[in-house]
C-alpha positions as a Python dict, from the first residue, in 0.01 Angstrom:
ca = {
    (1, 'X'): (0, 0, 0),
    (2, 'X'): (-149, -355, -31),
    (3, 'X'): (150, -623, -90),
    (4, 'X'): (127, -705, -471),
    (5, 'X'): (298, -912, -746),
    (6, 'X'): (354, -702, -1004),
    (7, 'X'): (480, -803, -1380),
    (8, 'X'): (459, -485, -1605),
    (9, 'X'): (384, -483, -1883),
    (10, 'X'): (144, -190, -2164),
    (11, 'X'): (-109, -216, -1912),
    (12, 'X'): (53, -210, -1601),
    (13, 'X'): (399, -36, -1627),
    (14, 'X'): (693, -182, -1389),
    (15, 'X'): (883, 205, -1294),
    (16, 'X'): (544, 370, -1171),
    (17, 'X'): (470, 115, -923),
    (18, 'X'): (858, 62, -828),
    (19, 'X'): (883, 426, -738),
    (20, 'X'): (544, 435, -529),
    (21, 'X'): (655, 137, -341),
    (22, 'X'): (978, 315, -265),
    (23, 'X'): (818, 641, -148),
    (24, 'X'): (624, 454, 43),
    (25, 'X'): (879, 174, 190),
    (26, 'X'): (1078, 184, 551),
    (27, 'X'): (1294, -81, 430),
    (28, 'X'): (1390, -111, 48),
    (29, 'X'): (1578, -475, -61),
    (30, 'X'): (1701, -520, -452),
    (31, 'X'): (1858, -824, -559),
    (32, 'X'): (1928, -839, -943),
    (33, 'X'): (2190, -988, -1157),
    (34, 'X'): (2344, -641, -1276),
    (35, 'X'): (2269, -234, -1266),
    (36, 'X'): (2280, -24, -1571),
    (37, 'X'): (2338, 350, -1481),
    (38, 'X'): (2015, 453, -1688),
    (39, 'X'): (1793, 219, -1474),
    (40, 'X'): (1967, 327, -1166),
    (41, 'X'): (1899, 703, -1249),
    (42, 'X'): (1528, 646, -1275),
    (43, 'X'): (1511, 520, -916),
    (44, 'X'): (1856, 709, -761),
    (45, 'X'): (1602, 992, -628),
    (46, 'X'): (1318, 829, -484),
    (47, 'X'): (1615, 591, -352),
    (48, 'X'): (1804, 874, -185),
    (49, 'X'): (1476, 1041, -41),
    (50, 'X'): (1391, 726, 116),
    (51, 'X'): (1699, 684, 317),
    (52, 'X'): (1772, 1081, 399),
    (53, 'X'): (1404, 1206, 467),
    (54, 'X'): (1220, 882, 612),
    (55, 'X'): (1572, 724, 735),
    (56, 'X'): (1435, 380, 499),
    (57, 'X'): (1702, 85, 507),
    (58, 'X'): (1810, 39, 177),
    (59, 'X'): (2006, -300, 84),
    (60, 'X'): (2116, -363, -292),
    (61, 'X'): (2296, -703, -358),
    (62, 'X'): (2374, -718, -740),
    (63, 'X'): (2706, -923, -912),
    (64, 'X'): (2944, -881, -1198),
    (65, 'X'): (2742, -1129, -1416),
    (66, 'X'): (2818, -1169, -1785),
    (67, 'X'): (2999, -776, -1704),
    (68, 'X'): (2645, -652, -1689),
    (69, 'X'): (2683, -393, -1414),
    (70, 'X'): (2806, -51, -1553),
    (71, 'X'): (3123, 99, -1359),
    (72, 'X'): (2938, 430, -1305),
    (73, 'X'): (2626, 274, -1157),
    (74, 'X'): (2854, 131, -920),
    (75, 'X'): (3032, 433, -847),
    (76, 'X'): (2648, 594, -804),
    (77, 'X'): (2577, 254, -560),
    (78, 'X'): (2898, 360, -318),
    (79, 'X'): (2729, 744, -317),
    (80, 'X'): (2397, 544, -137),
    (81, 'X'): (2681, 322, 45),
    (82, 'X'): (2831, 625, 189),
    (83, 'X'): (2494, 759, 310),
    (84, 'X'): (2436, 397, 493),
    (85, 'X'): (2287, 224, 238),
    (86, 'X'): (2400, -165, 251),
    (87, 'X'): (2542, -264, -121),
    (88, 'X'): (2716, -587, -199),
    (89, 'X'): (2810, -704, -511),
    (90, 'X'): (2862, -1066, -594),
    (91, 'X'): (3155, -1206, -760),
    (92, 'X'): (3009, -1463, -1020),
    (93, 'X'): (3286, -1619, -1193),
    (94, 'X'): (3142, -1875, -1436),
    (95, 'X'): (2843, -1943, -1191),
    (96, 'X'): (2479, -1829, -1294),
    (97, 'X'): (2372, -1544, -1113),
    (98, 'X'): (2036, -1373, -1272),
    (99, 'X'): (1807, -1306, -1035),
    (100, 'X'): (1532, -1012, -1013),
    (101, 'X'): (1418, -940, -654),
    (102, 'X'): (1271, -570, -562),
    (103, 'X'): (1108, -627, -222),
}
């Protein structure tokens, strides 16, 4: 798959080309300001096939910004954590910390 910025949008949905990109990656990095569980379930599959069938490095860095980060989609992050998957999650505080990085 040829490297490409992608933006969704109508035209060019974001979750299509996500989940290609992650059946197709050996190494998976995300770096975003906070999880919700229902965005986490649309990607927990491909995710876990990645790492258990093609043995993919998967690294997720995300924070407890503004409380965004749901409790259960942390609980699901320590399931990949257990299974060698490389999760961090920053402690914001009253810094800014809203980044969006899927590489």
């Amino acid at each position: 798959m040829a490297q490409r910025l992608t933006t969704g949008g109508a035209r060019a949905p974001f979750l299509p080309r996500l989940l290609a990109a992650i059946r197709q990656a050996n190494e998976i990095d995300f770096a975003v300001a906070f999880i919700k569980t229902s965005g986490l379930d649309l990607m927990l599959g491909a995710l876990s096939d990645a790492m258990e069938l093609r043995g993919a490095r998967l690294r997720i860095l995300t924070s407890d910004y503004l409380d965004g980060t749901d409790p259960q989609a942390l609980r699901r992050l320590l399931l990949l954590a257990e299974r060698g998957a490389r999760v961090r999650l920053f402690e914001a505080g009253r810094q800014s910390f809203h980044l969006k990085a899927y590489i």
